[in-house]
N, C-alpha and C positions, 0 to 999 in steps of 0.2 A: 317714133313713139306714138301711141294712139292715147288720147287722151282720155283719161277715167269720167270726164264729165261730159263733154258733149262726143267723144270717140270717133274726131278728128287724127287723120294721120299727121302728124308729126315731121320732119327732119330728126334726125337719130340722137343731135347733141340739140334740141330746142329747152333753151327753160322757161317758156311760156306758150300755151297752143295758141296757134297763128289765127283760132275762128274766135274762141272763147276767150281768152287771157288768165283760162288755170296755168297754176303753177304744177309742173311737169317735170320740171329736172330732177325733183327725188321722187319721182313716183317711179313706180315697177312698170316695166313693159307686161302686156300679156303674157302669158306662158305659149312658147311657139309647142310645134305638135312634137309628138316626143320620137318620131321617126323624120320629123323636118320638114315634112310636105304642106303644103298652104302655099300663102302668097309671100314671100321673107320669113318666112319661120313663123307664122300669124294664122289660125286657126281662118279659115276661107270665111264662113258663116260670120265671124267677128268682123272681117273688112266689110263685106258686102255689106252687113246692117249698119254698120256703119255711111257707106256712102246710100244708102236708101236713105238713113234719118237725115242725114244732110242735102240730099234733093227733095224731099217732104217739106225742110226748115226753109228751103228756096223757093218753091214753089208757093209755099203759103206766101210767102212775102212777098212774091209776086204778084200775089193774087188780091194782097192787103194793098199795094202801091198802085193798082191797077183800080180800085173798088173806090179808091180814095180822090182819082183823076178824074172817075166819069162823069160825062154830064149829068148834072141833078142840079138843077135850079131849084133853089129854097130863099125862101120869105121869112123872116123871122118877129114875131110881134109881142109885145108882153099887153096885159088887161087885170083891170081891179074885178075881183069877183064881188059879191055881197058883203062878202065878211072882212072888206079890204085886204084880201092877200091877193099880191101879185101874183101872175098865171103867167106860165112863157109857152108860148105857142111855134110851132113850124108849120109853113103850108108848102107844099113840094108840086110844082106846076110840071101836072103830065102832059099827053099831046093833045086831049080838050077838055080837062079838065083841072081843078085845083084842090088837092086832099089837104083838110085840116085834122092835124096832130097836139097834142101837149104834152110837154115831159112834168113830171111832177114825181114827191114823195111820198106826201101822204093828203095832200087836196084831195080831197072826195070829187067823184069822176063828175061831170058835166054834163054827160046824155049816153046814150047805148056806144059803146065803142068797144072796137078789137084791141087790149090791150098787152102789152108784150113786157115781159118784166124781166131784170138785167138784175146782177150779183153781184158781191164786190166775189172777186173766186176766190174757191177755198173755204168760203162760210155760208154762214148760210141767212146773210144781211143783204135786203133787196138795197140797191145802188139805186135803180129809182125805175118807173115806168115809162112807158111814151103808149098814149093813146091816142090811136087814130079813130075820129068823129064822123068819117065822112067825107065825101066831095059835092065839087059845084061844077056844074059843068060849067065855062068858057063860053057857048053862046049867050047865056042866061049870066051870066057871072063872069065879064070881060077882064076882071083883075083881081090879085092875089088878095088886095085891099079894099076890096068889095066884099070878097068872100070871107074874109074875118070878120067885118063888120057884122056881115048877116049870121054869122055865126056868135060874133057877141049878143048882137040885139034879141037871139033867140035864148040864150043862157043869162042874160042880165048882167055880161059884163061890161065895164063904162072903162075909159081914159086909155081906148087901146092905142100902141104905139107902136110904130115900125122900127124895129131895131137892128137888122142887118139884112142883106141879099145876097147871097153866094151862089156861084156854079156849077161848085160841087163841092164832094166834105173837105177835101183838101184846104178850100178857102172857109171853110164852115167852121174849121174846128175850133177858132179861139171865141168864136160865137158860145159853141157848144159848150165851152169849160168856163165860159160866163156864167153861162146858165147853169151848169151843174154847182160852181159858187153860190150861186146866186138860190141854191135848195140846201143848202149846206153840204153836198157832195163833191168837192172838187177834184176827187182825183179821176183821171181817165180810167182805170185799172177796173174793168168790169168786164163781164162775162154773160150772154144768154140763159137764160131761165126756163123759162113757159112763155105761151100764150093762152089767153083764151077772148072769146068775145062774150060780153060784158051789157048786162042792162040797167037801166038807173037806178 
């Protein structure tokens, strides 16, 4: 039986598909061809997309498991702006130098940056931004916590604070859904938007 929702093949007596866990045992198989040729009595075209949508759905997720492991060393800071609202920051240390970012909702941006805006999907409600401000180079700027600093002291933010170090997003993430708690957006469930780069 090939299943109506994700169009998985089946075993002939399954009452649940072995990828998705739809219910299958009263659904109708496809109609095979009406002279019988195909693959079991199953129109060819129907198998094949079928097993393409299911090495696409594998792949992606190989590709999501792999994205999630790689090195990426990240810094994580929060800072009082002017208007005492907390600011949550990331700085991602490249090979010489240290890029500061901020994720925010609706804080008015800080200085010129490339901003990249994320969805919840489906709608059409921004989940929230991440602006990147810049980097420092590593000769000039030997640590992640330098280079915040000098990036507070340039914006007038005070009481900055180191709040996590990760290796890559796999360790990052319950940083990250602090943080999106911590804007009122907690759920991970977003989606890519736009970009554009941004002046004050």
């Amino acid at each position: 039986m090939i299943c109506p929702r994700c169009s998985t093949r089946n075993p002939k007596d399954s009452a649940n598909c072995f990828n998705c866990g739809q219910n299958i045992a009263t659904s109708s198989d496809p109609s095979p061809l009406a002279n019988g040729t195909g693959t079991n009595g199953y129109r060819d075209q129907d198998v094949a997309r079928a097993h393409k949508d299911q090495a696409t759905k594998l792949k992606d997720e190989n590709y999501r498991q792999a994205a999630l492991v790689a090195p990426m060393h990240l810094f994580f800071f929060t800072a009082v702006d002017r208007n005492g609202v907390i600011r949550f920051f990331d700085i991602m240390q490249g090979k010489d130098e240290f890029s500061v970012a901020e994720t925010a909702t609706t804080a008015p941006r800080l200085a010129r940056c490339r901003e990249t805006v994320y969805e919840v999907p489906r709608t059409a409600q921004v989940h929230h931004v991440h602006r990147n401000y810049g980097s420092y180079n590593q000769a000039n700027t030997p640590s992640a916590f330098l280079a915040m600093n000098q990036f507070a002291k340039a914006c007038g933010l005070t009481q900055v604070t180191k709040t996590a170090e990760t290796l890559n997003q796999q360790e990052a993430l319950p940083t990250w859904d602090g943080i999106f708690q911590g804007l009122g957006c907690p759920t991970r469930s977003f989606s890519f938007k736009g970009v554009a780069s941004l002046t004050e």
